[in-house]
N, C-alpha and C positions, 0 to 999 in steps of 0.2 A: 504494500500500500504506500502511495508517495502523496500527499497532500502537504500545504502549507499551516493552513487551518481548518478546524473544527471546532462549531459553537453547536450548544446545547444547557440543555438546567439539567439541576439535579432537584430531587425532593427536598422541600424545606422539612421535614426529620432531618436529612443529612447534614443540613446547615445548622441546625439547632444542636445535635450531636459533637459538631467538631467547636461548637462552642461550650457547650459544657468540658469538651473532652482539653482544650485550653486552660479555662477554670483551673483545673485538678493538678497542671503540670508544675512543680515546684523549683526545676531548674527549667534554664533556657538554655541556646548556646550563643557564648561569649563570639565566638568564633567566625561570624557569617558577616557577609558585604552589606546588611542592612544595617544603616546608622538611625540610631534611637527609635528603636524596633525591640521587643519581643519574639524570638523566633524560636521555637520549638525543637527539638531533637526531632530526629525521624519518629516518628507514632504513628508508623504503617502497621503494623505489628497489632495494634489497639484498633485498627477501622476492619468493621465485618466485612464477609463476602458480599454482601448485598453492597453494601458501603462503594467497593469498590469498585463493583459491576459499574455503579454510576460515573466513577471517575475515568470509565475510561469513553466515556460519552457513547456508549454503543459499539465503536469499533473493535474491542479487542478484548482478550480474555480478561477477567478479573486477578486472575494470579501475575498478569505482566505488572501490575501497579505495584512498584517496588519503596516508592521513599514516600512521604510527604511531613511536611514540616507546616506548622498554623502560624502563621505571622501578623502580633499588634503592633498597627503603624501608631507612635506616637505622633501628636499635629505636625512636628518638624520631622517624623519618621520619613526613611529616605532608601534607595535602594537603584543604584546606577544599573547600568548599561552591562548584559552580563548575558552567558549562553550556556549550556549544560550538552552540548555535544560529547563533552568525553565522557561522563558519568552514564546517559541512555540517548535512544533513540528518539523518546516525544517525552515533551514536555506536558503539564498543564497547570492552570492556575483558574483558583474557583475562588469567586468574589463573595462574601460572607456579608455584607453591607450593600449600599448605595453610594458610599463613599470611593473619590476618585477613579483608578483604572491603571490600563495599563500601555504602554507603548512601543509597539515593535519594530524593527528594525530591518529588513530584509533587501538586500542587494541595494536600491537606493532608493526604494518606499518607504514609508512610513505608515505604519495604521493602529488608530487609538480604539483599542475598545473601553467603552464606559463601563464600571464596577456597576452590579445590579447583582443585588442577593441571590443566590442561587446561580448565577449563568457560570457555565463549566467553558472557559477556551483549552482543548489540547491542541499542540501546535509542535513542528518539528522544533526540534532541540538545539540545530544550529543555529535558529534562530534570536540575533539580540534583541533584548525586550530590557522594560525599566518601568520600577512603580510610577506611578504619578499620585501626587497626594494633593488633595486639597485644603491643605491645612487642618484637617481633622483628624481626629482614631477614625481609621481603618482596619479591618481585617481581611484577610486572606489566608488560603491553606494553598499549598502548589508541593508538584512531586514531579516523578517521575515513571513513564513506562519503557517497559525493556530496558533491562541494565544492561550494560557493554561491558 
């Protein structure tokens, strides 16, 4: 399968879920390109089969969703210009709010999808992308399909 992007929603359970499953997490990691963020460890491990089916927007098995990480934008939370080509094959990133979006990057286009609760984008992994915040808390969850 070669595409660029793919949009879809998930169940608002699922949204509700990955916000409780945030709640509960007591460490973060220090270690990630998002500045003044809360970002999660990988908590794939924690989202069901069902869960998963949905992240991969229809296209592909539930067991290829290998990573995902839940990230709170603080107002000046920030997160550049970045690609996940070496870690998998498709990315995606699922918007938890109404707040900001995101901005991709591809050969010398550009195209902004707006954050809307629930909407799922997977999209190729070579692909650069970059939060956009509008100055408020934001959330997002984003991972990865098929690891390399």
């Amino acid at each position: 399968m070669n595409f660029r992007f793919h949009q879809t929603t998930v169940s608002d359970t699922l949204v509700t879920f990955l916000f409780e499953l945030h709640k509960k997490q007591k460490t973060f990691d220090p270690g990630t390109m998002a500045k003044n963020c809360k970002v999660t460890f990988n908590v794939i491990a924690e989202i069901p089969l069902n869960f998963k089916a949905e992240l991969t927007g229809g296209l592909f098995n539930a067991e290829a969703v290998h990573y995902m990480h839940i990230i709170k934008y603080n107002k000046k939370g920030a997160l550049d210009y970045h690609h996940h080509f070496k870690s998998e094959r498709y990315s995606y990133v699922l918007y938890m709010d109404n707040s900001g979006g995101t901005l991709f990057q591809h050969d010398k286009d550009e195209l902004f999808f707006k954050s809307r609760r629930g909407k799922l984008i997977v999209f190729d992994s070579r692909i650069s992308h970059k939060a956009v915040n509008d100055n408020k808390i934001r959330y997002t969850a984003a991972g990865g399909i098929f690891k390399k």
